[in-house]
C-alpha positions, 0 to 999 in steps of 0.5 A: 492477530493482524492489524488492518488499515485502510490502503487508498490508491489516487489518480496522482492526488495523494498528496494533496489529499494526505495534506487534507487528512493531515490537517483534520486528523493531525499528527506527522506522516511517518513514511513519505516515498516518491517514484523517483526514489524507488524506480530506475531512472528514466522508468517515469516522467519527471512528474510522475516521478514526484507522485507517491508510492507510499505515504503512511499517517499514523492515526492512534490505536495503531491505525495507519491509513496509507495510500498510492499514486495509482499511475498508468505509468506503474502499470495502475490504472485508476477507476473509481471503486477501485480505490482501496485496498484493505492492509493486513500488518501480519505479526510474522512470516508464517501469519503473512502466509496464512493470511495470504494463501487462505484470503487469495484462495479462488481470488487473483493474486496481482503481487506474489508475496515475497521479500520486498526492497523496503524490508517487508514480507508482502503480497497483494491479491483480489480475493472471490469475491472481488475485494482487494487486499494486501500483507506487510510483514515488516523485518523492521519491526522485530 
């Protein structure tokens, strides 16, 4: 069965707000991704290149809160409420797909789910009823 993680999505501040948690919660962060390492060069301002893509802080019992800087620059746009995706670690391709075809069903998909760059089966889709979600099969992890 999947393993669901709460995915937050800030206006530029995640890594300041990963600071915070970090130091409450303890423990390292196990990935740290900026813009600027994963965008074409001059995609985004110097500045936004520094923000996150992704920062993942590993929290026990395989529990991993991730975030986002959400910027209008990538195509985001930040507004309260909109904040949190739920993520669901599929343990293979087919649960991926299961997951994903069935919860997105009558909902909006906003990312198909497809081979990604770092190594991931993923997909992101706001289901009928208005929550948002998304599946990471990780190759890595095999």
């Amino acid at each position: 069965m999947a393993i669901i993680n709460p995915y937050l999505n800030f206006p530029g501040t995640a890594e300041e707000a990963f600071n915070f948690y970090k130091s409450i919660f303890g423990g390292e962060f196990s990935v740290i991704q900026r813009f600027k390492d994963t965008m074409e060069p001059g995609k985004l301002s110097a500045e936004d290149g520094e923000k996150l893509m992704h920062i993942s802080l590993p929290m026990g019992n395989g529990n991993v809160l991730m975030a986002t800087d959400a910027l209008e620059a990538t195509g985001h746009k930040f507004i309260p409420g909109n904040n949190f995706d739920l993520s669901l670690a599929a343990n293979s391709e087919a649960e991926a797909e299961k997951l994903f075809y069935g919860l997105s069903e009558g909902g909006k998909v906003t990312q198909p789910l497809a081979k990604m760059f770092w190594g991931a089966y993923f997909g992101m889709w706001t289901d009928k009823f208005g929550v948002r979600w998304m599946v990471n099969y990780d190759y890595n992890e095999q």
